[in-house]
C-alpha atoms as one frame of an Amber mdcrd trajectory, in Angstrom:
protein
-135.036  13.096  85.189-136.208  15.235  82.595-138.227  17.778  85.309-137.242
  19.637  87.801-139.627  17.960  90.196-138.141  14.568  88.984-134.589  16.191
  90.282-135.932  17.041  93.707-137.550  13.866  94.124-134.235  11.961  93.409
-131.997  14.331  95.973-130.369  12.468  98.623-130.543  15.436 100.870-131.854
  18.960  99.487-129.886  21.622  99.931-128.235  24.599  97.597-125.265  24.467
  95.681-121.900  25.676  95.661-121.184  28.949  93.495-117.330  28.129  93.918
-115.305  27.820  90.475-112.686  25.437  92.264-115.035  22.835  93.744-114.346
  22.714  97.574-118.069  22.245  99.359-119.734  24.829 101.035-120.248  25.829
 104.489-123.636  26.294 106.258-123.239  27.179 109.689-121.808  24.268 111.815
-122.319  21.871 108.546-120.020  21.475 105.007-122.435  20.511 102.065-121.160
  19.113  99.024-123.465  19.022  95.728-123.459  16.144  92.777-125.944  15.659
  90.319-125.838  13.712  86.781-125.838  10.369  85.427-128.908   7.406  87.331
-126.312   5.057  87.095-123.728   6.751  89.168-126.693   7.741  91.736-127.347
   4.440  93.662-123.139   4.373  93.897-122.882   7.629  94.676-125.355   7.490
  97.376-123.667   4.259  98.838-120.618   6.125  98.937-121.951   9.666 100.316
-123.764   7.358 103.098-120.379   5.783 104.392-118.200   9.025 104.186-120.780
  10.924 105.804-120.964   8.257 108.507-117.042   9.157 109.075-117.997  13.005
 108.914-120.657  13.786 110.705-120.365  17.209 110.242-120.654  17.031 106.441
-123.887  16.467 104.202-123.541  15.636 100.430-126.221  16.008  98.176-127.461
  13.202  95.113-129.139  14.101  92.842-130.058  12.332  89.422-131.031  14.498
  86.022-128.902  12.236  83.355-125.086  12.492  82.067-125.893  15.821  80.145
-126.755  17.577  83.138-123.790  16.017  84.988-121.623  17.770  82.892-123.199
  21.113  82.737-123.762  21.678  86.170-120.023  20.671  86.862-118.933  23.018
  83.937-121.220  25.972  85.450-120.317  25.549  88.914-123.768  25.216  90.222
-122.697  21.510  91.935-119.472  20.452  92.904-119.722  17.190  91.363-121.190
  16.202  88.302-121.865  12.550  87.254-121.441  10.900  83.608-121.753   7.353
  82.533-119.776   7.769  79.470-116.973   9.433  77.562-116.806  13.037  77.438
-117.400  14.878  73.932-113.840  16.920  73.009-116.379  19.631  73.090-117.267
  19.035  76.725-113.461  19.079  78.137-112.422  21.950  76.703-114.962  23.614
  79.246-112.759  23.320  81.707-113.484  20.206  83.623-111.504  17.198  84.918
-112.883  13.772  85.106-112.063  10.939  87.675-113.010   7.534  86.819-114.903
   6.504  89.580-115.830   2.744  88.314-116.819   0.753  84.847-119.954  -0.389
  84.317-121.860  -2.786  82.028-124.850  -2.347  79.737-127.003  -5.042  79.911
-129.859  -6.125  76.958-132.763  -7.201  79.466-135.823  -8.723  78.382-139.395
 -10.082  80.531-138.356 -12.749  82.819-141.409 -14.786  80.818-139.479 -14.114
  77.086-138.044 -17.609  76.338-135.188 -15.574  74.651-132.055 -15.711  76.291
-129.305 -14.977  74.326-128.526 -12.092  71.084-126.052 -11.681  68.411-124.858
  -7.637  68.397-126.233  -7.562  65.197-129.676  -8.566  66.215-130.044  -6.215
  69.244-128.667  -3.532  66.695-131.384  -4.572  64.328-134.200  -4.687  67.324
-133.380  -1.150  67.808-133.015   0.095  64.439-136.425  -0.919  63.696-135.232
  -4.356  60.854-136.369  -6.973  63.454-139.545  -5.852  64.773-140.959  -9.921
  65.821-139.494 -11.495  68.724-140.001 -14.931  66.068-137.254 -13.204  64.523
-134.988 -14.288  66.588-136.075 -17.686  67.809-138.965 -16.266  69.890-142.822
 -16.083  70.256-144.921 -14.723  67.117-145.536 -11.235  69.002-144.368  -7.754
  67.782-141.196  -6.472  69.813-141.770  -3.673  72.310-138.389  -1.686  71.767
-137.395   0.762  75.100-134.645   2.908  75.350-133.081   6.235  76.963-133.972
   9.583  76.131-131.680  11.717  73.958-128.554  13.496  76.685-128.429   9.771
  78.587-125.365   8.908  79.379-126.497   5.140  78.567-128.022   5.514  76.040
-124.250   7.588  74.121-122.682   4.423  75.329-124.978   1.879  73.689-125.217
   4.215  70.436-121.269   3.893  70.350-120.729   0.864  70.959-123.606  -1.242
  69.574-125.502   1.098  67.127-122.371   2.332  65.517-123.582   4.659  62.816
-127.436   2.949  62.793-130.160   5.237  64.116-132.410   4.138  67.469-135.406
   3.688  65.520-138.433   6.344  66.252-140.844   3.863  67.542-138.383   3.209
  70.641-140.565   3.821  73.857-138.335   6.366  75.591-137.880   6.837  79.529
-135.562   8.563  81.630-133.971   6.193  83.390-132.103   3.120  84.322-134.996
   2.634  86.788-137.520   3.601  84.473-136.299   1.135  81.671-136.407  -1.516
  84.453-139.667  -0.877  85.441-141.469  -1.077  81.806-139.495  -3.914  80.516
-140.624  -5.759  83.901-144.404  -5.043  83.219-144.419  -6.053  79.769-144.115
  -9.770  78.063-142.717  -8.134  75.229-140.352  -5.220  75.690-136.698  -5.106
  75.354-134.100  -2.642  76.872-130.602  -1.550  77.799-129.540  -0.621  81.723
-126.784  -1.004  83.387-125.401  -3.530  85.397-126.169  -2.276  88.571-130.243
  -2.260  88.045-130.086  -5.907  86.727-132.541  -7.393  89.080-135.352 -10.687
  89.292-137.428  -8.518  87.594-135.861  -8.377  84.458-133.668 -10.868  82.558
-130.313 -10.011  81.117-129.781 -11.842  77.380-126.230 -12.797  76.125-124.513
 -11.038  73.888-122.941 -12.927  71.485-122.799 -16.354  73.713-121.239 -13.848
  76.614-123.472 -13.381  79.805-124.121 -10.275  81.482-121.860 -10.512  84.509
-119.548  -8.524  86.419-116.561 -11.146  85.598-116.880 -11.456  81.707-116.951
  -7.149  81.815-113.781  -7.510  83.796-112.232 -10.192  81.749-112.984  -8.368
  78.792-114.979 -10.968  76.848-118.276  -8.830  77.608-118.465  -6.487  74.500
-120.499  -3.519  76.377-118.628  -1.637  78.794-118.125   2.276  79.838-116.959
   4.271  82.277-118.380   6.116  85.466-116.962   9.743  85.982-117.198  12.249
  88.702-116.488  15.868  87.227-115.166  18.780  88.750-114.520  22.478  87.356
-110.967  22.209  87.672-108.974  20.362  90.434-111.698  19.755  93.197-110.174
  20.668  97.039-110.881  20.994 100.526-113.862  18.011 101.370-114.733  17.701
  97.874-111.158  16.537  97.121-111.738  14.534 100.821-114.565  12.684  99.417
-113.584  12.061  95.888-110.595  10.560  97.204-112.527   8.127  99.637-114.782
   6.987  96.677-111.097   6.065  95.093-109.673   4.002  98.101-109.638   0.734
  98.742-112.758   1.281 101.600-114.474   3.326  99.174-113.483   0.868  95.562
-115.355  -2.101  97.851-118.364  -0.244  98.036-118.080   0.200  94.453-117.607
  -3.554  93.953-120.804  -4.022  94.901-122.591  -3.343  92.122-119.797  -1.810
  89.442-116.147  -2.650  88.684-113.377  -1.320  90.576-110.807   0.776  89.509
-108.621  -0.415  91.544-107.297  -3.915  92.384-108.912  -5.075  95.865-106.616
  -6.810  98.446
């Protein structure tokens, strides 16, 4: 969220956060707090997760918060959470502050349009066009004769890197974009207007908004697994270091089997499921 307020307001619990350099947790009388912050598509997993190890350890809060892949990374890096959350590569510049990554899931980026747009389906080079500013009529591409509504993520989005890497390549997100800061955000606009476009990830894809193929490849969970979906990243947790104590507890839950099915849910595994 790009406000303070905005990072309060998406905080699972509230609480302070950990000043240790090795991320452990921290201790508040009777209760152990652990602090992540980041990425909005690792929150709604992240929360999932924090609700069912929590549920095993009572005596243990852990805090979500959202603020984008940017501040996932800083915070981690600074020590002011134990966890941050990215939903894309790290920069070279970025590791060599000291923090370790653990891929937590992959995730999709979906091209979603107004369930009432009668297009369904893209070419990569027209959604890279549509966002570079060339196509700028949805009759461009087999549509009605109204002006495209282009929405994307604001600049430090984890998301948004992703799409820029792997669909924009060198081209620029053109200036007119309507920018929010969010997966939810996006979501929201794109469902309250006949002719917007956007980008989320998989895990927002709801009735609200329809996901277009991407080069004759639907949206799903299975083609991203199978590799025939073209958009895919990764979901990190990062810690300053080696994480231990109930940070290292709960990082390895979201890894295990119980915690990779909660994952499932929405994102794809890590892991192989039984």
């Amino acid at each position: 969220m790009g406000t303070l307020a905005g990072l309060m307001g998406l905080a699972l619990l509230f609480t302070g956060c950990s000043d240790d350099t090795t991320p452990s947790g921290t201790t508040t009388g009777t209760t152990q707090e652990i602090t992540e912050a980041g990425s909005t598509t690792v929150q709604p997993v992240a929360e999932s997760l924090a609700t069912a190890f929590m549920d095993n350890h009572p005596d243990i809060r852990i805090v979500i918060q959202g603020g984008g892949s940017s501040v996932g990374v800083k915070s981690a890096a600074e020590g002011t959470v134990d966890i941050g959350a990215a939903s894309r590569e790290l920069k070279t510049s970025e590791l060599e502050l000291g923090v370790v990554t653990h891929v937590l899931a992959k995730d999709g980026i979906a091209i979603v349009v107004n369930p009432g747009n009668t297009v369904t389906g893209l070419t990569s080079e027209q959604v890279k066009a549509i966002y570079n500013g060339t196509i700028t009529n949805w009759s461009q591409v087999g549509g009605a004769d109204t002006t495209i509504n282009v929405v994307a993520r604001e600049e430090g989005s984890g998301t948004r890197a992703a799409f820029e890497e792997m669909v924009m390549g060198e081209e620029l997100i053109t200036a007119g974009a309507i920018l929010q800061p969010s997966n939810g955000a996006i979501r929201t606009t794109v469902a309250g207007d006949a002719n917007a476009i956007g980008f989320l990830s998989f895990g927002y894809i709801d009735a609200s908004v329809q996901a277009v193929s991407i080069d004759g490849v639907d949206a799903t969970v299975e083609n991203a697994l199978n590799g025939t979906y073209p958009v895919v990243r990764p979901l990190l947790f990062i810690t300053k270091g080696q994480p231990s104590g109930i940070v290292k507890e709960f990082i390895d839950f979201c890894l295990s089997e119980a915690g990779q099915r909660i994952v499932a849910e929405d994102y794809i595994p890590v892991i192989t499921l039984k």
